[in-house]
N, C-alpha and C positions, 0 to 999 in steps of 0.2 A: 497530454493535457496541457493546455497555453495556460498563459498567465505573464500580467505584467511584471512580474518576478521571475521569475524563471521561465522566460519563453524555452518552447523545443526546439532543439538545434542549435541555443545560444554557448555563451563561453563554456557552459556546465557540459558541454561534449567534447568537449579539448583538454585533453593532462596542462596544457600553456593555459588553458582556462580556469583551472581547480589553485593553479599554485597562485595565479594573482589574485585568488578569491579566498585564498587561507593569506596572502600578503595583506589586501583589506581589511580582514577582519583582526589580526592581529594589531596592527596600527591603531585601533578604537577597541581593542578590548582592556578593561580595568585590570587592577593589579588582583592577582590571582588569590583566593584564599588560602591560606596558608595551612591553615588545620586541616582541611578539608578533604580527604574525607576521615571522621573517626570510629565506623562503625562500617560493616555490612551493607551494601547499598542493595535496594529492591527493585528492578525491572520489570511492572505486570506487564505482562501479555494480556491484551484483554479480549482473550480466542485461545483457543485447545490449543494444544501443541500438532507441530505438522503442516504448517500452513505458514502461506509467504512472512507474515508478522513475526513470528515466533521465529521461522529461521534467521533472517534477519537480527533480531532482538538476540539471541544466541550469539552468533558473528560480534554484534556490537558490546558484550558483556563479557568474550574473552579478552577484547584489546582494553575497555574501562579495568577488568582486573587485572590485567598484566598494568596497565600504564600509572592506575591511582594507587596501587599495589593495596587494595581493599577486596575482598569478595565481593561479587555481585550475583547475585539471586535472580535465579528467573523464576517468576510466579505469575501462572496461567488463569485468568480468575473469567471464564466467557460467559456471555451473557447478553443480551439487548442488543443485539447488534455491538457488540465492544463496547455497550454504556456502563456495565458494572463494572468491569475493571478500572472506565475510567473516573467513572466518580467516588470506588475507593480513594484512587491516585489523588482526587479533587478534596477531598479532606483529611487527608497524609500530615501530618506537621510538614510545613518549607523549609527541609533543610538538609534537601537534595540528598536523604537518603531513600527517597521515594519516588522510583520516576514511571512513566508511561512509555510502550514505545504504542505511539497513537499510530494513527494511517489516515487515509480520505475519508474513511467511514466515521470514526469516531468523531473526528474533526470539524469533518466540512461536510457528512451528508447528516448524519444525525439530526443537528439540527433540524432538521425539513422535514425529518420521519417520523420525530418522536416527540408530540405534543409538551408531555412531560419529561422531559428527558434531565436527569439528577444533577447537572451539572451544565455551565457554559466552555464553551472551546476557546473562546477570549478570556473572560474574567477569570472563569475558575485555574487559568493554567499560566505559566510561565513558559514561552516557548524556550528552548536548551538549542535542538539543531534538528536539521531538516537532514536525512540520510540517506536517503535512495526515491528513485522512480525505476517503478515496476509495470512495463506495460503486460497485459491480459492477454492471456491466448486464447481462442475459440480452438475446442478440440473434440473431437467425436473419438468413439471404437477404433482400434485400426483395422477391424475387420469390416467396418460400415462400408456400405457402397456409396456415403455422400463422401467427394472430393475437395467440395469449393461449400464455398459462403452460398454463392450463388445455387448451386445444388440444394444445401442446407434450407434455404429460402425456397426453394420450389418443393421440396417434400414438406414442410412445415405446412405450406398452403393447401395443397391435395390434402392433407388430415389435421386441420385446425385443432390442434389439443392435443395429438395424440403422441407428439414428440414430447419428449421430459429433461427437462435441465435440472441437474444440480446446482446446489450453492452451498456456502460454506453455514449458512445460517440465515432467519428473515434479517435485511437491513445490511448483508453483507457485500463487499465490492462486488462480488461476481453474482451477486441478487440483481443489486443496483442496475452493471456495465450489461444483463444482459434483458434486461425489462426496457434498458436504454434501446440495444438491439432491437428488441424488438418492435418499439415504439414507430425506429425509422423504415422499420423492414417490413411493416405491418403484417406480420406474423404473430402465432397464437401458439406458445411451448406452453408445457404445465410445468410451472413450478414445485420443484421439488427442494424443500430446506433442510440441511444437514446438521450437525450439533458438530462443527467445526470442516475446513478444506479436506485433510485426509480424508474422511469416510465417503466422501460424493465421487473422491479422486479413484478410490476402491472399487466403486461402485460402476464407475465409467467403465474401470478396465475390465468390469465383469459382464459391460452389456445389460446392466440395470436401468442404466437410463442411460440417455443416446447426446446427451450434449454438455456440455461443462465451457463457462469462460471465465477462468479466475487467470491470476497473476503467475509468469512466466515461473517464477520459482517452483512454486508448487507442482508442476505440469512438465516441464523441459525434461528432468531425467525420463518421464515416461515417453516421452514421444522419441526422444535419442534411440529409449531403447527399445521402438517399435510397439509397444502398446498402445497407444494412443496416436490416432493423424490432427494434426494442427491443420483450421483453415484459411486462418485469419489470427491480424493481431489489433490491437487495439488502438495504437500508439499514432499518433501523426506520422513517422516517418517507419522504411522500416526497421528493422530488430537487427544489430549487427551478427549476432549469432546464429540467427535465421532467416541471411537475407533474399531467400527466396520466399520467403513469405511476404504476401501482401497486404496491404493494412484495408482494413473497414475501409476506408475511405477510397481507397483506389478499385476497391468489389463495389462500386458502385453507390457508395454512402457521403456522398462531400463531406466532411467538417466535423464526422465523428472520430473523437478523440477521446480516450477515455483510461488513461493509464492508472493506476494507485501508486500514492506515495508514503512514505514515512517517516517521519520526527518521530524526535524523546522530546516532552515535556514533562514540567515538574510544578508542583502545585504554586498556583500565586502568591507571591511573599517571599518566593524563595531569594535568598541575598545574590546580587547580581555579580559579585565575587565567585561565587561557585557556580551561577550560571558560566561563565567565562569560562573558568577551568574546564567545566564539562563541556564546550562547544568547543574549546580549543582543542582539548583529547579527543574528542570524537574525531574532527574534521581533520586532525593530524593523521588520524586511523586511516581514514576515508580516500588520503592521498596515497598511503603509504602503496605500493604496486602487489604486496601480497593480499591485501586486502580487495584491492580493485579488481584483481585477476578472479580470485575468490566469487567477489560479486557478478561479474561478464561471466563466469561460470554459471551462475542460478539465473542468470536471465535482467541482473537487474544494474544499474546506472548508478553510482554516486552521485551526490545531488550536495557537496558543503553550502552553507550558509550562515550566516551571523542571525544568532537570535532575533534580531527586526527581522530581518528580511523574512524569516520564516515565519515570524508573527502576521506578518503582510499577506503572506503568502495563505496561511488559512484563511483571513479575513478575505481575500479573494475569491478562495477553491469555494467556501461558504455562500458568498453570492454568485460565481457562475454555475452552481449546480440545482440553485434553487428554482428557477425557471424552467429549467429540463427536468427535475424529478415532478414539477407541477403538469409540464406538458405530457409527461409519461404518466402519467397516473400512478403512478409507485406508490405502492400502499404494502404496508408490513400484514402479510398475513394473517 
């Protein structure tokens, strides 16, 4: 997924990249809060547990409680495509005992999908830090007989309808990235919405339904371990972990890109003292090699950033997604 913030393939792919981008952000960040934190801190996940969010969110509340030497709380609260969790978060008192780890969805597609939707992704939030990109696997049975994208696309057409994707839920990235799919592939799945990633993941590996494209994390361990075939990834370039996979775009889709990503944000108001602290812990996490190893384990990319940048960065993701979910017709179930 491009962006004048974070383009794909820029410094954010080089370890020489990540240290001059924690050099940056330290040089302008304020003096740290001192108290901070004195109490429990809350991390909703705003999606069942099992799923790329959550694992992630997990990863980043062990190093918050080892580093601020406070508890952190992981609480699951799904809902609206990740609206409820977030607009809990969005009337939390600000005072970064309350955080979100949001993603594209909550963020940057919501907006588009959800007329009313309980909360703004600008106003109501303070960005903290930007934490990973996740690109999306396209993955079938691995007893199916489709191989390729290409395949995929030719049996979907001989039976318009009769193919079934899972998702994680209506309004969810792997909703979104494959209603995207299909828009440019002009192809006809039925949708099938799950009450979180796990249970569609379940589902695949049982030959319930024949297609799934959610985020590496969720998907990697099954395909390693032969249950599941990968066709395709989502990502502009490809996957270092699976670089024989080849992306949407090179299966013959120019300029589809479509990975998820994920920030903590913390309700508006919050003192930019303790925003600081919390970007600066995170993104220390984010460099540290057991961490990164960790993450190239599940499939997914560190992503540091200073609170602008990532505030920028939604303000982006927000408008390049709004034109493609209009041409897709994307509509929540």
């Amino acid at each position: 997924m491009t962006g004048g913030v974070l383009p794909t393939g820029h410094w954010l792919r080089r370890a020489g990249g990540l240290l001059w981008c924690l050099a940056g952000i330290l040089a302008v960040t304020p003096a740290y809060s001192a108290d901070y934190p004195t109490k429990p801190i809350t991390l909703v996940v705003p999606f069942t547990p099992g799923g790329t969010t959550d694992i992630l969110a997990r990863e980043i509340a062990h190093r918050l409680q080892v580093d601020l030497g406070q508890t952190v709380l992981i609480e699951n609260r799904a809902g609206a495509g990740g609206g409820l969790g977030a607009e809990i978060v969005a009337r939390a008192s600000p005072d970064g005992h309350t955080l979100l780890m949001g993603h594209i969805g909550t963020l940057a597609l919501n907006p588009s999908l959800y007329p009313k939707l309980g909360y703004d992704p600008i106003r109501s939030f303070a960005p903290v830090a930007l934490v990973a990109r996740v690109p999306n696997i396209l993955v079938v049975n691995a007893k199916s007989p489709i191989n390729t994208l290409a395949e995929l696309v030719a049996a979907a057409k001989a039976r318009p309808g009769s193919l079934a994707y899972g998702s994680g839920g209506n309004g969810s990235a792997a909703h979104i990235t494959t209603e995207y799919l299909k828009h440019v592939s002009g192809v006809d799945l039925l949708h099938v919405p799950y009450k979180g990633t796990a249970p569609f993941v379940t589902d695949l590996i049982a030959d319930q339904i024949q297609v799934g494209f959610t985020g590496a994390t969720a998907v990697m361990p099954q395909v390693k371990a032969g249950r599941l075939r990968a066709l395709a990834i989502s990502s502009a370039r490809r996957m270092r972990a699976f670089p024989e996979l080849p992306t949407v775009a090179e299966s013959g889709y120019a300029g589809f890109d479509a990975d998820q990503w994920y920030g903590i944000v913390a309700p508006a108001g919050t003192p930019a003292a303790v925003i600081a602290r919390l970007n600066a812990t995170i993104n220390s996490a984010l460099l540290s090699p057991q961490l990164q190893a960790r993450l190239d384990q599940e499939g997914a990319e560190a992503a540091p950033a200073s609170p602008e940048k990532f505030g920028s960065y939604i303000a982006e993701e927000i408008a390049r997604w709004r034109p493609i979910l209009k041409a897709a017709d994307v509509r929540i179930d």
